[in-house]
C-alpha positions in Angstrom: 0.0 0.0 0.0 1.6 3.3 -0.9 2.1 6.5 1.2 -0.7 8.4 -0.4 -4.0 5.7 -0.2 -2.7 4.7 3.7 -3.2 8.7 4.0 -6.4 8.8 2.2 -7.4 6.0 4.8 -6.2 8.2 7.8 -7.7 11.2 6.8 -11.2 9.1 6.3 -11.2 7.4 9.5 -9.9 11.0 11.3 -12.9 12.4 9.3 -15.4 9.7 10.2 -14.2 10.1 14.2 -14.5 13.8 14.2 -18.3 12.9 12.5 -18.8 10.9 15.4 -17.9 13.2 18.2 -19.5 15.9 16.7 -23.2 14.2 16.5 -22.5 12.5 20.8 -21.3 16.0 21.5 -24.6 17.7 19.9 -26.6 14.5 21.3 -25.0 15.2 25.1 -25.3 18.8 24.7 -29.4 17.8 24.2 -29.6 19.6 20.9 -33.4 20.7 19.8 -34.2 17.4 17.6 -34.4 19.6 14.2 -31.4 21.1 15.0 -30.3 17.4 15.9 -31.5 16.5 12.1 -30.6 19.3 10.3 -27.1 18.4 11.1 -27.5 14.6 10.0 -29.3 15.5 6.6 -26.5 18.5 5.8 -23.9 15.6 6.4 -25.0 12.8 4.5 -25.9 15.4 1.7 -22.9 18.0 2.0 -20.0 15.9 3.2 -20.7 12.1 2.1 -22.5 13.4 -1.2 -25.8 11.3 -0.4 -28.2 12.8 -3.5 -31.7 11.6 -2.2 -32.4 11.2 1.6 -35.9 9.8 3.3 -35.9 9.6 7.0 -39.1 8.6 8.7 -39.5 7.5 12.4 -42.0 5.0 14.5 -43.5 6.1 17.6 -46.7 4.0 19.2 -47.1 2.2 15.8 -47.1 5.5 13.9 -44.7 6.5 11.4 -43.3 10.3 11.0 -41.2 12.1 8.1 -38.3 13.6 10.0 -36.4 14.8 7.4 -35.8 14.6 3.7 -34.2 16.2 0.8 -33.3 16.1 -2.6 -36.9 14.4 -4.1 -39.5 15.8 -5.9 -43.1 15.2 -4.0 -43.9 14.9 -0.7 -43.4 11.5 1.3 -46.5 10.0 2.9 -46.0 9.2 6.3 -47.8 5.7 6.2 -47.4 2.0 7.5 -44.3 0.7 6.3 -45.4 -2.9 6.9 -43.4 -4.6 4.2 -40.4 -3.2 5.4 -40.7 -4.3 9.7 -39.2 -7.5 7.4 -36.1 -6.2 6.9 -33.2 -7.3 9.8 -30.4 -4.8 8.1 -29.4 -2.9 5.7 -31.0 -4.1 2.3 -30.5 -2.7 -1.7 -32.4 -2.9 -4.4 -35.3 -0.9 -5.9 -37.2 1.3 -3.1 -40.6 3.2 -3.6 -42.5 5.6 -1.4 -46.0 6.8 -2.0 -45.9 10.7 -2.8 -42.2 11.0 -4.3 -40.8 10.4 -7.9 -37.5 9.1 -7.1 -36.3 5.4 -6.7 -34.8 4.6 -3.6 -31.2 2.5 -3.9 -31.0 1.9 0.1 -32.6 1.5 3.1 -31.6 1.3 6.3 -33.5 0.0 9.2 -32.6 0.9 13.0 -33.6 -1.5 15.9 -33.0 -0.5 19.3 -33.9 -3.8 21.7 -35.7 -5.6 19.0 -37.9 -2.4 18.0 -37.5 -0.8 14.6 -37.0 2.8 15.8 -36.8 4.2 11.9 -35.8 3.9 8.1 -33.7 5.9 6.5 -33.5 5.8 2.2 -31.3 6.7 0.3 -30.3 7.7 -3.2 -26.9 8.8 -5.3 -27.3 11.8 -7.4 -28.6 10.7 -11.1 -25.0 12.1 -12.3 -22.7 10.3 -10.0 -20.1 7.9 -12.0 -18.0 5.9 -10.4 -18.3 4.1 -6.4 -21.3 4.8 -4.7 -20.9 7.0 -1.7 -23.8 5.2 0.3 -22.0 2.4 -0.9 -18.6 3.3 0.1 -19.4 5.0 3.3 -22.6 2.6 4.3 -21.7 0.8 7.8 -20.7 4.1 8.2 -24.2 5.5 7.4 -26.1 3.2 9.8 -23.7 4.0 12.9 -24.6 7.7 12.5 -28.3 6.5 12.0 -28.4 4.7 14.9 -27.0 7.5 17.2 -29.5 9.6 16.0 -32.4 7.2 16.3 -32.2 6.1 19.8 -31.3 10.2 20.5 -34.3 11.2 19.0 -36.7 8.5 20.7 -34.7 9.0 24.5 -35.5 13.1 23.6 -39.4 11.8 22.7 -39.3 9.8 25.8 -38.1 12.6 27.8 -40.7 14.7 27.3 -43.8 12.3 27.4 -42.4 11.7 30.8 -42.2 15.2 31.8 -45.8 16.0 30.5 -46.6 12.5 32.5 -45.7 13.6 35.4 -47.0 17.4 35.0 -50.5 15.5 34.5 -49.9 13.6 37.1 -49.0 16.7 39.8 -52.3 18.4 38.3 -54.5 15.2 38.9 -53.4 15.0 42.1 -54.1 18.6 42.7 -57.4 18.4 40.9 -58.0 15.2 43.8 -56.8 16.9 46.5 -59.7 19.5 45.3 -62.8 17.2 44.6 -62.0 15.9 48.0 -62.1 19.1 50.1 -65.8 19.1 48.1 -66.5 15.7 49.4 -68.3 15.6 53.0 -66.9 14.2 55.8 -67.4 10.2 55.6 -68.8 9.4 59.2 -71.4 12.1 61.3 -73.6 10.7 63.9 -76.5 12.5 66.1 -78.9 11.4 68.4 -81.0 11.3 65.0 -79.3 9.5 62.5 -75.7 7.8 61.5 -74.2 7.6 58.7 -70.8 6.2 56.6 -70.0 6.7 53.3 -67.1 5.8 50.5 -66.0 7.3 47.8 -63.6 5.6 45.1 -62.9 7.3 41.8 -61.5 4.9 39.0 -58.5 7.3 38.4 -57.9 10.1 40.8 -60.9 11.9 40.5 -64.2 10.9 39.3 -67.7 12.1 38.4 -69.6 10.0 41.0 -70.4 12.1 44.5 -72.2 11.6 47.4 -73.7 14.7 49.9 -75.6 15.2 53.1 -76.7 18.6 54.6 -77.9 18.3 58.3 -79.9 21.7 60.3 -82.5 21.0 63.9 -85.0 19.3 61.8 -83.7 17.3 59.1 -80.9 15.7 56.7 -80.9 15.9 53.3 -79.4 13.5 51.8 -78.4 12.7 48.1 -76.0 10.3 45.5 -75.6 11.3 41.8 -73.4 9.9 38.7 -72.2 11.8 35.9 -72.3 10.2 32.3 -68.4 9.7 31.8 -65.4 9.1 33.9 -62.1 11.5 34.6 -61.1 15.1 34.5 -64.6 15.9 32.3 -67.0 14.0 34.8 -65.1 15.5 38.0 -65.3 19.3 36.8 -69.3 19.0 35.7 -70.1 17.2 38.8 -68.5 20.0 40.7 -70.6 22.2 39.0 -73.6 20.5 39.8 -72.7 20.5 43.4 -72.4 24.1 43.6 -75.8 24.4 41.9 -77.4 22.3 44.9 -75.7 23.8 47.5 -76.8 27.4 46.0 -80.2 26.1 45.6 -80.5 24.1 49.7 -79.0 27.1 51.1 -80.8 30.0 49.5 -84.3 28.8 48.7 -87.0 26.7 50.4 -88.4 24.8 46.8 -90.0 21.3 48.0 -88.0 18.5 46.4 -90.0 17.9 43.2 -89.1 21.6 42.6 -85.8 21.5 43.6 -85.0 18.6 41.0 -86.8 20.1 38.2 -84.9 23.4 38.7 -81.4 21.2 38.8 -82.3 19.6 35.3 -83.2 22.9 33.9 -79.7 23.8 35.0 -77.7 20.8 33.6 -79.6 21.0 30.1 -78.4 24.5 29.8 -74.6 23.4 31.5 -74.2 20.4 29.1 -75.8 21.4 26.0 -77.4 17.6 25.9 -73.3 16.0 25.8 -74.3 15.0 29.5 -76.8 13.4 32.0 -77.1 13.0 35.9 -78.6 10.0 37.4 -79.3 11.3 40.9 -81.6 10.5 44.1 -82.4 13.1 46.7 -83.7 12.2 50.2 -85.2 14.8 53.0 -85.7 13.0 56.3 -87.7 14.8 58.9 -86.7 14.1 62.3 -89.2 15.1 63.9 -92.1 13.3 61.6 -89.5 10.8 60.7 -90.9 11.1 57.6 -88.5 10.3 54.4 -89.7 12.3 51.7 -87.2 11.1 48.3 -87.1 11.6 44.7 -85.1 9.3 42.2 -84.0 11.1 39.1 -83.0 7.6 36.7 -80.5 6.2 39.4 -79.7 2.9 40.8 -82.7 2.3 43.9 -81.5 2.8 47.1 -82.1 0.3 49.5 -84.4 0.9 52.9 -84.6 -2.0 55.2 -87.7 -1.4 57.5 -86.4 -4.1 59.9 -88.8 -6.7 58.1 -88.5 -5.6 54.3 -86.1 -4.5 51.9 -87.4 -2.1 50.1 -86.3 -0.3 46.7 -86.4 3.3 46.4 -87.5 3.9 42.8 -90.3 6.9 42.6 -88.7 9.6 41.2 -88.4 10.5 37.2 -85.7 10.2 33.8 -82.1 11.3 34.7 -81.2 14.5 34.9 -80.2 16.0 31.5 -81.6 12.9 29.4 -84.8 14.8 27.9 -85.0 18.4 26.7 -88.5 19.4 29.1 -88.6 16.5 32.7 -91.6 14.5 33.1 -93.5 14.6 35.9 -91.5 14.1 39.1 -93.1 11.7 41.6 -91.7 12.2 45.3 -91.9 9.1 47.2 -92.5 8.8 50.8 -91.6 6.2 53.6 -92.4 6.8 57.6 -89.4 5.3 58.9 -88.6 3.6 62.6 -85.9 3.0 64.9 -82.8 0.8 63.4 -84.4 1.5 59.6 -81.5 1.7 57.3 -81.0 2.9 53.8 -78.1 2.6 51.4 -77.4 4.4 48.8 -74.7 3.3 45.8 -73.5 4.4 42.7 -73.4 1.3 39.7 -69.6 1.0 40.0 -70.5 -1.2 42.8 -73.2 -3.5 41.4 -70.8 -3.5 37.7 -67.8 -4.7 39.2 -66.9 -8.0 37.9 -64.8 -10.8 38.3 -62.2 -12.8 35.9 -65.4 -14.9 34.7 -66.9 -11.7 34.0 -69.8 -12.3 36.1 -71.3 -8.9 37.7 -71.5 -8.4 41.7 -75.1 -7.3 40.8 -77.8 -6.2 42.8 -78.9 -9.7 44.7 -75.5 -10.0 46.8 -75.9 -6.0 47.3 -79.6 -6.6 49.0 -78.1 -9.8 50.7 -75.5 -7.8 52.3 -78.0 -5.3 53.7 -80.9 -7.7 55.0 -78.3 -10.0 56.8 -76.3 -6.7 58.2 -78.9 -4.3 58.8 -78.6 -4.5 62.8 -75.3 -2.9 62.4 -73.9 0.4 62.1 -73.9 1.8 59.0 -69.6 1.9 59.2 -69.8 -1.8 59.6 -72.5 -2.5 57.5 -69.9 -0.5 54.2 -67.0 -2.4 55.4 -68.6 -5.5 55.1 -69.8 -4.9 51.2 -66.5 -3.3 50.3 -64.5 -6.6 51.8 -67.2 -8.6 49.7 -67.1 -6.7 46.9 -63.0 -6.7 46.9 -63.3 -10.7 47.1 -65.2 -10.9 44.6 -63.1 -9.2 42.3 -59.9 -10.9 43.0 -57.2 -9.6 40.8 -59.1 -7.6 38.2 -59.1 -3.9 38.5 -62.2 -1.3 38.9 -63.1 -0.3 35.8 -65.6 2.4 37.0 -65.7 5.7 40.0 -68.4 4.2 43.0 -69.6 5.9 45.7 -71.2 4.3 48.8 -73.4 6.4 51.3 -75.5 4.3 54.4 -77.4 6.2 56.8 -79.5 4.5 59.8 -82.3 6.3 61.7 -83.0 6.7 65.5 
């Protein structure tokens, strides 16, 4: 080998080290991405004389053009199916939907058995002679490769930043919806009560409420249509709207529930419904005056009958105008007990995909009715988390039990 080509070789390899320095350096120094592929196009096409470059990337099964130059079109960024079949670097006769030009290479880049991206490439139409993507190809897909996992660890990066920024404002958004929520336990010489509430995420759009003065408790349960962020904030506009409406007007429950689906019609434009039920409980009458608005029946044991409590009418926001709203009424007694539950109780289901339905609900309150309402919850939710096993809740619920003295 004479002087000149084992200089010819030097210089090449000192090029192709500098190349390499110069993309970890930009990589370490966390360069912008298109700043990070500017600088990988401008060297295949300026310094290695590449005529024709396609660069496309995968992220969660979708493909994205990162970069080209030199074609005529514009590449579709489609399913590269065909090509997941390639295991390295392949030549022949390339085509991609949108562009004129045939494609001489492509270059796949796995990172742990994933294909991260394909890069094609073309020699100017006038080049005679050795084929720079030839020539400098090993070369090619080491620079490729760098670039690749750079670009995915930079995508990663940030979906874990705005991860953990959702996160932080769920949690805040919890930390809210739970300073809304009532206290779980109160207990007078009146009445007792217990209650649960168990979002599927964070926060949820089921809720439960109680408002106590000398001569009464009102008590309610509701469900939005919907689960999440959506669900949470219009249920917390509902709430306000009852609280407004308890606090500053004395409308009888019929009218107070017609009033609260003229509100939610105009709040959700008909994208949303509330299935709700509404008890007042007179202590001195002990009268339970109740209206159910399209929800799940709470149950009243009357120490010799379980009872459903259905009268009511539709769910709140279903229909443009309500239908008539029937108020039910039941004189209660000493020990009576009534529970109150949202459907992510009765829809949880096991690995069979069998429902805990209604009939092991009413079970559990017949045989535990003697109890105190705390007891009474603890014993459903330890029936409710057997029956479940391993499989995770797929819905918000909400649990509220009150028994009368």
């Amino acid at each position: 080998m004479n002087t000149s080509r084992l200089e010819q070789k030097l210089q090449l390899k000192d090029f192709k080290l500098r190349w390499i320095k110069d993309i970890s350096t930009a990589i370490n120094e966390n360069l912008e991405t298109e700043s990070l592929l500017a600088l990988f196009i401008d060297f295949l096409k300026d310094k290695l004389d590449v005529g024709q470059i396609i660069f496309f990337s995968s992220a969660n099964n979708q493909w994205e053009l990162l970069g080209c130059t030199g074609i005529n079109g514009k590449p579709l960024e489609k399913d590269f199916e065909a090509f997941k079949e390639l295991s390295d670097i392949s030549v022949g006769e390339f085509l991609i939907e949108g562009v004129e030009e045939k494609f001489e290479v492509v270059i796949p880049v796995y990172h742990h058995g994933e294909l991260l991206s394909l890069l094609f490439l073309a020699d100017p139409e006038e080049k005679m002679g050795i084929s720079p993507i030839i020539k400098h190809l090993n070369f090619i897909q080491t620079i490729a490769n760098l670039i690749s996992v750079a670009i995915v660890n930079k995508r990663l990066h940030k979906e874990e930043i705005i991860k953990e920024r959702l996160n932080r404002e769920m949690e805040l958004a919890a930390d809210m919806q739970n300073s809304l929520i009532p206290a779980n336990e109160f207990e007078n010489k009146r009445v007792n009560l217990n209650a649960h509430y168990h979002p599927h995420h964070l926060i949820g759009g089921d809720y439960y409420d109680y408002f106590i003065d000398e001569s009464r408790i009102v008590f309610c349960m509701a469900d939005v249509s919907g689960k999440g962020i959506s669900a949470a904030i219009f249920m917390s506009n509902f709430q306000a709207k009852l609280h407004s409406l308890l606090k500053n007007t004395d409308l009888r429950l019929a009218e107070l529930v017609d009033k609260l689906h003229n509100e939610i019609d105009e709040l959700s434009n008909g994208d949303r419904f509330i299935t709700f039920f509404i008890g007042e409980y007179n202590f001195d009458t002990h009268l339970l005056e109740y209206v159910n608005a399209g929800h799940n029946p709470p149950l009243l044991f009357n120490g010799t009958t379980l009872l459903e409590l259905k009268k009511g009418t539709t769910g709140l926001g279903m229909v443009r105008t309500l239908p008539t709203v029937n108020v039910g009424s039941e004189v209660l007694k000493d020990g009576n007990m009534v529970m109150c539950y949202t459907d992510g109780i009765t829809e949880t289901f096991n690995k069979e995909g069998e429902w805990y339905g209604e009939d092991r609900l009413r079970s559990i309150v017949e045989n535990n009715s003697k109890g105190s309402p705390k007891n009474t919850n603890q014993i459903l939710l330890n029936s409710v988390n057997e029956f479940k096993g391993s499989m995770e809740d797929h819905d918000d619920f909400a649990l509220l039990t009150l028994s009368f003295k």
